[in-house]
HTML snippet that shows the backbone in 3Dmol.js (N, CA, C, O; Angstrom):
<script src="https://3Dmol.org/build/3Dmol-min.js"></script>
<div id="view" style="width:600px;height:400px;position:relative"></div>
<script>
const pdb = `
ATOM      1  N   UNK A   1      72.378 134.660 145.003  1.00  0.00           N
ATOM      2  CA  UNK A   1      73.419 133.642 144.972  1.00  0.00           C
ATOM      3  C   UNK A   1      72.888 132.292 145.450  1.00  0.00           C
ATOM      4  O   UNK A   1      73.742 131.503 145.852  1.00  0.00           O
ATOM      5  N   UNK A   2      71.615 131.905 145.471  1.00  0.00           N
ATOM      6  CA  UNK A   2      70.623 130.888 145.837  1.00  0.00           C
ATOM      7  C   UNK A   2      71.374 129.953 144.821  1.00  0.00           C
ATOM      8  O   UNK A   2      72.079 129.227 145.522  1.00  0.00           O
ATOM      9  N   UNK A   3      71.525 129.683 143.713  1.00  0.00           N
ATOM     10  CA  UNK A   3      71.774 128.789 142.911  1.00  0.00           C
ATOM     11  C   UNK A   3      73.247 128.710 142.918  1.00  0.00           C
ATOM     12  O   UNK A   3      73.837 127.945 142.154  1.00  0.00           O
ATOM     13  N   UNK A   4      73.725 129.308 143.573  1.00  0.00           N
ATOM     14  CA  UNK A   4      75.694 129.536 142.590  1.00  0.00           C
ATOM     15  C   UNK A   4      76.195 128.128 142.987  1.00  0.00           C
ATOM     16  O   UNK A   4      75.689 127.306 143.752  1.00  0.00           O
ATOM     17  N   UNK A   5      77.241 128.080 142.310  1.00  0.00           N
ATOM     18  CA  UNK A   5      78.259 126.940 141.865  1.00  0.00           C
ATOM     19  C   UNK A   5      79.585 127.744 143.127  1.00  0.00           C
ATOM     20  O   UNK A   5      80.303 128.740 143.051  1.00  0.00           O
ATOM     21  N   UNK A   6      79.363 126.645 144.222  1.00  0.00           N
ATOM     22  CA  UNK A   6      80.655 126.636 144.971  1.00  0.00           C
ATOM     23  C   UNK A   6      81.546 126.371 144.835  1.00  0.00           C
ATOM     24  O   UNK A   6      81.568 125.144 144.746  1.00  0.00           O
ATOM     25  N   UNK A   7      83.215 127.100 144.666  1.00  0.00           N
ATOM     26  CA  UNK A   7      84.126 126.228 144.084  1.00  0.00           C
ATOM     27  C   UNK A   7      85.321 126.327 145.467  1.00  0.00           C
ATOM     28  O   UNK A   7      85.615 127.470 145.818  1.00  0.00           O
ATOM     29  N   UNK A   8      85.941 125.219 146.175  1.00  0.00           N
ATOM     30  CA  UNK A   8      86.729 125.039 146.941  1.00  0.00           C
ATOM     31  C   UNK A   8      88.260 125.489 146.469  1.00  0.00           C
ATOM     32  O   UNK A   8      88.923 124.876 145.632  1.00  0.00           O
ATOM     33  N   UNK A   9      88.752 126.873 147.289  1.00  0.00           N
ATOM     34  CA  UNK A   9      90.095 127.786 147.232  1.00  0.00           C
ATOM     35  C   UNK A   9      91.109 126.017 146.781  1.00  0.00           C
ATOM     36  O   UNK A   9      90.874 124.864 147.144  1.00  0.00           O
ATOM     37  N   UNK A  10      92.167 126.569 145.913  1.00  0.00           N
ATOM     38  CA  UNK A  10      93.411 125.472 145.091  1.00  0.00           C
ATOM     39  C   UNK A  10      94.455 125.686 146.498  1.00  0.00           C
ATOM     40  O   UNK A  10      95.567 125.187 146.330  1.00  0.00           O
ATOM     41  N   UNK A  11      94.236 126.357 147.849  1.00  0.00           N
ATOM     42  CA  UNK A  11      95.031 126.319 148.421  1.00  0.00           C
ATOM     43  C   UNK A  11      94.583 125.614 149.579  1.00  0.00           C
ATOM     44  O   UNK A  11      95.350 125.366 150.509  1.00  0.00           O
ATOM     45  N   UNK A  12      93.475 125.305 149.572  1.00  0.00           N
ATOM     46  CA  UNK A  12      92.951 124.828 150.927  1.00  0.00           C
ATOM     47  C   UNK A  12      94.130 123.217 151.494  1.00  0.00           C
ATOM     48  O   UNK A  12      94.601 122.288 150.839  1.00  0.00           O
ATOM     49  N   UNK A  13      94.199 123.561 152.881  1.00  0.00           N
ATOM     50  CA  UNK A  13      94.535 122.450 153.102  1.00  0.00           C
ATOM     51  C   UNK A  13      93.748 120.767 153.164  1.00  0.00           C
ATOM     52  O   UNK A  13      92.545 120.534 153.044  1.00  0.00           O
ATOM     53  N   UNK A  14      94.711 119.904 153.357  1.00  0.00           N
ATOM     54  CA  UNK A  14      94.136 118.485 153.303  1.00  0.00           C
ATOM     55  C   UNK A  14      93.216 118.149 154.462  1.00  0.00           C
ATOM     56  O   UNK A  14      92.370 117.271 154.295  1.00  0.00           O
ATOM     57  N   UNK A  15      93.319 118.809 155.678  1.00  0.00           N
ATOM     58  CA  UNK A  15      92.760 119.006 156.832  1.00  0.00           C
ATOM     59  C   UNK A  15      91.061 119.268 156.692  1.00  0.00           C
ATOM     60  O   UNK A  15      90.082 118.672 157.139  1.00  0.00           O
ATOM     61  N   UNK A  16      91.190 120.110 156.093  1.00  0.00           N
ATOM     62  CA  UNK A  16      89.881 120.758 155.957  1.00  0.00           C
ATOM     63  C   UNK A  16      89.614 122.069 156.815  1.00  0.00           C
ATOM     64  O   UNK A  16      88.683 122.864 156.688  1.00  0.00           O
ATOM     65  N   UNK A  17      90.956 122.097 157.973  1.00  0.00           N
ATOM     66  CA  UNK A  17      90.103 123.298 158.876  1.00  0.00           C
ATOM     67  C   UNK A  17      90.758 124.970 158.352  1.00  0.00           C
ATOM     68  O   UNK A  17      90.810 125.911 159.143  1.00  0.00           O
ATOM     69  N   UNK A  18      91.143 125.050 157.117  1.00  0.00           N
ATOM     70  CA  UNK A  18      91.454 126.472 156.606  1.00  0.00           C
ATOM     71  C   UNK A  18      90.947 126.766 155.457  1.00  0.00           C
ATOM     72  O   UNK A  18      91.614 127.433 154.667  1.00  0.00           O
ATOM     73  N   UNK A  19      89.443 126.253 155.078  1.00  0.00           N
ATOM     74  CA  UNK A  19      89.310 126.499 153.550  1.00  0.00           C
ATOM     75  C   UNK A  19      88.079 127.464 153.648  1.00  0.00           C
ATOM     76  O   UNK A  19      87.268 127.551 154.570  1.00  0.00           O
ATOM     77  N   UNK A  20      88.149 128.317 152.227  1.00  0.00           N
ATOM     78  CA  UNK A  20      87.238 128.852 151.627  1.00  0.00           C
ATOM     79  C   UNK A  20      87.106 128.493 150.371  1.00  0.00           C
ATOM     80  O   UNK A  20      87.871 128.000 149.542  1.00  0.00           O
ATOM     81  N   UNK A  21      85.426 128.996 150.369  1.00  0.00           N
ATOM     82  CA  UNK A  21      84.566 128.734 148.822  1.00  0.00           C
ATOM     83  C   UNK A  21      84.541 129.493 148.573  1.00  0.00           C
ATOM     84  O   UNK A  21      84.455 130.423 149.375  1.00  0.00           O
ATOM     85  N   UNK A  22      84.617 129.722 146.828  1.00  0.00           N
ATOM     86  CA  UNK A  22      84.273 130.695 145.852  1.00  0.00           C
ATOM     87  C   UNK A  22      83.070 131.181 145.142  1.00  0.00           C
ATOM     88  O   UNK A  22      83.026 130.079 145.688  1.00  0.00           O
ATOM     89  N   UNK A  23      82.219 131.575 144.615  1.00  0.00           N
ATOM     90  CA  UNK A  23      81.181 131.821 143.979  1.00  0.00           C
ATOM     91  C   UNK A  23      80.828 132.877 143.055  1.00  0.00           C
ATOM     92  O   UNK A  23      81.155 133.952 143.557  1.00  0.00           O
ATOM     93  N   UNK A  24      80.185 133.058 141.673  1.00  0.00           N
ATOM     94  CA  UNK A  24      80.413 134.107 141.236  1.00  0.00           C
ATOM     95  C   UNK A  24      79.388 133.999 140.025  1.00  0.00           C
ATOM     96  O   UNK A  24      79.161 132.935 139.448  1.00  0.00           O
ATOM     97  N   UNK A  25      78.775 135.247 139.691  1.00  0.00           N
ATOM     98  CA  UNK A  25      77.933 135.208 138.418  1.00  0.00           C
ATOM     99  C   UNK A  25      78.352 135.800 137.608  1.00  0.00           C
ATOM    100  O   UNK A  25      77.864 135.659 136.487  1.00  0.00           O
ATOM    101  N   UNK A  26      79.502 136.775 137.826  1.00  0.00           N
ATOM    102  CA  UNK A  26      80.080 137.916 136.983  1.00  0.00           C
ATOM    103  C   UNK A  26      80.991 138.793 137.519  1.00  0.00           C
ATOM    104  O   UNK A  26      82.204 138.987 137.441  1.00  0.00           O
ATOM    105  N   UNK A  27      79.483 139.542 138.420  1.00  0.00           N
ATOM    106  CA  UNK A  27      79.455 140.637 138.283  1.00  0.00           C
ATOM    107  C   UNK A  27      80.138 140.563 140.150  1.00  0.00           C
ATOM    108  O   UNK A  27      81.182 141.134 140.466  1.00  0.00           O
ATOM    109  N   UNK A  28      79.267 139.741 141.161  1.00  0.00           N
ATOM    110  CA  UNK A  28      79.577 139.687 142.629  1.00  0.00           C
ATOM    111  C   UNK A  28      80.545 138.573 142.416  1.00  0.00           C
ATOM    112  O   UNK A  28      80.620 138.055 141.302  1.00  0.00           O
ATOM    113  N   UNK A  29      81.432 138.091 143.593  1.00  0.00           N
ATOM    114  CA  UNK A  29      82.049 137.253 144.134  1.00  0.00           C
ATOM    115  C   UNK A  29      81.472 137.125 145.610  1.00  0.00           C
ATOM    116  O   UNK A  29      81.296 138.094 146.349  1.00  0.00           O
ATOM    117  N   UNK A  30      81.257 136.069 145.877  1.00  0.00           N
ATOM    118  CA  UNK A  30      80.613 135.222 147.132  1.00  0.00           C
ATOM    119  C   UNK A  30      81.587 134.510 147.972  1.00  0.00           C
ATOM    120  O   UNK A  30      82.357 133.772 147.356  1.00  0.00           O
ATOM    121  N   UNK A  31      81.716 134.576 149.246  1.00  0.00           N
ATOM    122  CA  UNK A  31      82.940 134.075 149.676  1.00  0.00           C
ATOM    123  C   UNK A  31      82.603 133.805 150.947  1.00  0.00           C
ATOM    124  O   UNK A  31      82.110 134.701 151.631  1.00  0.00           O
ATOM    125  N   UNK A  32      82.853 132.290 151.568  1.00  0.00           N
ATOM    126  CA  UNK A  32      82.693 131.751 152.912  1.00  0.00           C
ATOM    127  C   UNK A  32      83.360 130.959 153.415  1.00  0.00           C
ATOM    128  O   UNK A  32      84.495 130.646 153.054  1.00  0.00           O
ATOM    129  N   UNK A  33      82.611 130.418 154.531  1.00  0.00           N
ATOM    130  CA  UNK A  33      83.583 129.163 155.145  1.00  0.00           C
ATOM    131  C   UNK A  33      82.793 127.714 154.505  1.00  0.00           C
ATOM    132  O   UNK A  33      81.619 127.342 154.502  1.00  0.00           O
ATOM    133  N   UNK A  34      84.055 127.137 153.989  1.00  0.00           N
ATOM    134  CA  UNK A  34      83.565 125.878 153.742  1.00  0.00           C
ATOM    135  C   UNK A  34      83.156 125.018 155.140  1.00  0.00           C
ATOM    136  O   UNK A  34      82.185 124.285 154.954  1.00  0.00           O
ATOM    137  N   UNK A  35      83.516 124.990 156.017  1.00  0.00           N
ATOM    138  CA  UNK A  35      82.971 124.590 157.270  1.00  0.00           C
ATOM    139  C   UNK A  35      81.670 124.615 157.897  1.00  0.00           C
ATOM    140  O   UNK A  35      81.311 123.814 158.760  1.00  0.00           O
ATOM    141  N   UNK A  36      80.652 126.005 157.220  1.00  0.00           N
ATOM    142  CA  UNK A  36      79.985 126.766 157.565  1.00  0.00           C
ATOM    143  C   UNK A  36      79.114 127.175 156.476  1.00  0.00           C
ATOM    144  O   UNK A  36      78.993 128.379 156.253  1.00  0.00           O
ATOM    145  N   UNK A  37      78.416 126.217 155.684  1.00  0.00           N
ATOM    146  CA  UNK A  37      78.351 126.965 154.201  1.00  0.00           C
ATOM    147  C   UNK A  37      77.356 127.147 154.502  1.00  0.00           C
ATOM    148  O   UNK A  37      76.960 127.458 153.378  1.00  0.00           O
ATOM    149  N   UNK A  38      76.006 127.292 155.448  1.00  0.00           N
ATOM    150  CA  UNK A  38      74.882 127.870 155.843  1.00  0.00           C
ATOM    151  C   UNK A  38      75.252 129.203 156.331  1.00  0.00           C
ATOM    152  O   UNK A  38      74.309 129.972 156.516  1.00  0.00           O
ATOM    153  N   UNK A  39      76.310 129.587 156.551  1.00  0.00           N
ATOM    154  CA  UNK A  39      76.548 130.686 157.728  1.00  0.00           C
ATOM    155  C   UNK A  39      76.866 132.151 156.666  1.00  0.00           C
ATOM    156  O   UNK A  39      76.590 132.045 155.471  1.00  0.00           O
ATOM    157  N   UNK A  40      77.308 133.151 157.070  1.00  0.00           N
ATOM    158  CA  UNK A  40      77.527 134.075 156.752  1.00  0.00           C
ATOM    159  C   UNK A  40      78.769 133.888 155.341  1.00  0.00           C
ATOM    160  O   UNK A  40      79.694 133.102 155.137  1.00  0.00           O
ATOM    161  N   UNK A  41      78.225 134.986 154.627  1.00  0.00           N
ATOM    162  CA  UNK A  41      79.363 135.039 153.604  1.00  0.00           C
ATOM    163  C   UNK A  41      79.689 136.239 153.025  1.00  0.00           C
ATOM    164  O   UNK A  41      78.815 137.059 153.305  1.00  0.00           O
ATOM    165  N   UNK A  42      80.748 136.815 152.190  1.00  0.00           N
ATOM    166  CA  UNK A  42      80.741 137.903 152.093  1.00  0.00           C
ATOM    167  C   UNK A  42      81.040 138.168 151.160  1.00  0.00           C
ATOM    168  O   UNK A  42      82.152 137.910 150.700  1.00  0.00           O
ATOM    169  N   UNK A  43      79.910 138.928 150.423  1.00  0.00           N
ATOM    170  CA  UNK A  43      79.777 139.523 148.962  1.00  0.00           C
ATOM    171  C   UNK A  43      80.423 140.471 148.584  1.00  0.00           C
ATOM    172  O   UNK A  43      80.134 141.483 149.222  1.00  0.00           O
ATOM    173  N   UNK A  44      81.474 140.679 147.534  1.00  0.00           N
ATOM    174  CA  UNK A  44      82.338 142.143 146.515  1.00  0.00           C
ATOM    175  C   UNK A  44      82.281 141.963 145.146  1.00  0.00           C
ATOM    176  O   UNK A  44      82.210 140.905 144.522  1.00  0.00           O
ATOM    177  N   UNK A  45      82.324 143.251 144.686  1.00  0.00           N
ATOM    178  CA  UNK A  45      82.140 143.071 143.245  1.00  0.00           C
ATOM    179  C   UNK A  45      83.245 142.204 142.906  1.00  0.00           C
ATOM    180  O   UNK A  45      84.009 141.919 143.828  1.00  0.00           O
ATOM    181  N   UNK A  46      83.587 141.500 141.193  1.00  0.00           N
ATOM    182  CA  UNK A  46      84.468 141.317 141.338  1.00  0.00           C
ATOM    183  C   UNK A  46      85.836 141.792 140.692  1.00  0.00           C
ATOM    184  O   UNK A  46      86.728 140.984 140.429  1.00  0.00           O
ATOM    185  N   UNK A  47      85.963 143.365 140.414  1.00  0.00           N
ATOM    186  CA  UNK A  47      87.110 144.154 140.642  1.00  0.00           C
ATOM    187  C   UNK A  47      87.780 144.288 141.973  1.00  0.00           C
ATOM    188  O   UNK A  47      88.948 144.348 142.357  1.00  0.00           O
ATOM    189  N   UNK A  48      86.685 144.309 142.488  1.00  0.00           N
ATOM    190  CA  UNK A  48      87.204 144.285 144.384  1.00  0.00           C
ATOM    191  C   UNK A  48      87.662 143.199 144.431  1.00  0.00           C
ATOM    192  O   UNK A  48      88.786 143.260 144.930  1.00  0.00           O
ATOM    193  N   UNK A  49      87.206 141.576 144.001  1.00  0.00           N
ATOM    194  CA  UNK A  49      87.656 140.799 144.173  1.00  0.00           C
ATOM    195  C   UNK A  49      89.400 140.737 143.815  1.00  0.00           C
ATOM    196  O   UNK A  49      90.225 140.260 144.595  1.00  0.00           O
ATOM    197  N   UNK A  50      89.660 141.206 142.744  1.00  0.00           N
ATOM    198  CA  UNK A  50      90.451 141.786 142.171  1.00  0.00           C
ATOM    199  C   UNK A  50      91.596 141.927 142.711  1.00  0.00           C
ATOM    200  O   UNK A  50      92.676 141.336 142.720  1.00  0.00           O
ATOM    201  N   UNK A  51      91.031 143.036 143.260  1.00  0.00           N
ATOM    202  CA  UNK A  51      92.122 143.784 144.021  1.00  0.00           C
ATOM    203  C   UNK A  51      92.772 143.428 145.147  1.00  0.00           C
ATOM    204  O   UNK A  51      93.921 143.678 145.514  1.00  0.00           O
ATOM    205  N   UNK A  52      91.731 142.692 145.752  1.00  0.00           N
ATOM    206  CA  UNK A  52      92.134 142.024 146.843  1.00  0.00           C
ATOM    207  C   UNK A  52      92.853 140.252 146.974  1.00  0.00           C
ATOM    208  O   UNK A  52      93.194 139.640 147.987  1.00  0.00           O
ATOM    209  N   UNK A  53      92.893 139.725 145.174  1.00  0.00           N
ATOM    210  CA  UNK A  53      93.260 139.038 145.434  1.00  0.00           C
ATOM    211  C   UNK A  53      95.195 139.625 145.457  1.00  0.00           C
ATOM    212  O   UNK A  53      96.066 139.154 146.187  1.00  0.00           O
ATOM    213  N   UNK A  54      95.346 140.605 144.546  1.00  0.00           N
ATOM    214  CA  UNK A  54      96.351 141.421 144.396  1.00  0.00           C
ATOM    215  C   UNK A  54      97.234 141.790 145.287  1.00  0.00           C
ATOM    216  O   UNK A  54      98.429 141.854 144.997  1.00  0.00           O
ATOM    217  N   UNK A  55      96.815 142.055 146.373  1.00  0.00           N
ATOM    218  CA  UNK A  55      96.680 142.531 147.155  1.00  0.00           C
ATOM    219  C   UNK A  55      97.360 140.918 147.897  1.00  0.00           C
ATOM    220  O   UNK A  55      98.586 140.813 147.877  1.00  0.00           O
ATOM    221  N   UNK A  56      96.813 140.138 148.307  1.00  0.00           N
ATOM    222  CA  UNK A  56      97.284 138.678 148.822  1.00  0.00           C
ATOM    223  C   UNK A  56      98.161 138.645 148.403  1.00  0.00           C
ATOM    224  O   UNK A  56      99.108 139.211 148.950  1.00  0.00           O
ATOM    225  N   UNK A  57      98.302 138.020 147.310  1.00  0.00           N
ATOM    226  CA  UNK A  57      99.921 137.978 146.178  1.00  0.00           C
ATOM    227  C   UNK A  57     101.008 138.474 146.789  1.00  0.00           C
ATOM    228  O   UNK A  57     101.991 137.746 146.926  1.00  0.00           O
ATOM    229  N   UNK A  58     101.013 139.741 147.238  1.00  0.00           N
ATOM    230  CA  UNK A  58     102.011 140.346 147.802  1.00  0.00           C
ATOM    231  C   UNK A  58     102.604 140.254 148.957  1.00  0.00           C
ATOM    232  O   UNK A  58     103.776 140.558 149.179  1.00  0.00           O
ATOM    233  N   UNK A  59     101.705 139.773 149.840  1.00  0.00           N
ATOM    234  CA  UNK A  59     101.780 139.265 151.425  1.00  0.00           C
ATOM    235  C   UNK A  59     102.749 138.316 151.244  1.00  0.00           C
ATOM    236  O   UNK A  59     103.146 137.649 152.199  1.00  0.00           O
TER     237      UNK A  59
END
`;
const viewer = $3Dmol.createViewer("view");
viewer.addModel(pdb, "pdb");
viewer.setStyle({}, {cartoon: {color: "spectrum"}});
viewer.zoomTo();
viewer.render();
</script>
C-alpha cells in the first residue's frame, strides 16, 4: 500500500480532529488516522470492509 491513493471519510468533520482515510487496490482496504498518516493503519479485505461498513449503517 506504498503507493495508494488516500481518500478523506465524506463524514469527517470541519475540525479535523475525527477523520479517517481510505485506501484500496481491490482486493485490501487500508484505513487510518488522518492525523497520523505515518502511524499505524489497519488492513481488511474488502468484503470485510463490507460488512463492516453495514454494520455502521445500523448504529
Amino acid at each position: 500500500m506504498s503507493a495508494a491513493v488516500w481518500k478523506k471519510a465524506s463524514r469527517s468533520n470541519e475540525s479535523g480532529d475525527a477523520c479517517i482515510e481510505l485506501a484500496s487496490n481491490g482486493e485490501i482496504v487500508a484505513i487510518r488516522d488522518s492525523k497520523d498518516p505515518g502511524g499505524p493503519k489497519v488492513l481488511v479485505s474488502s468484503g470485510e470492509f463490507r460488512r463492516l461498513a453495514e454494520m455502521l449503517k445500523d448504529l
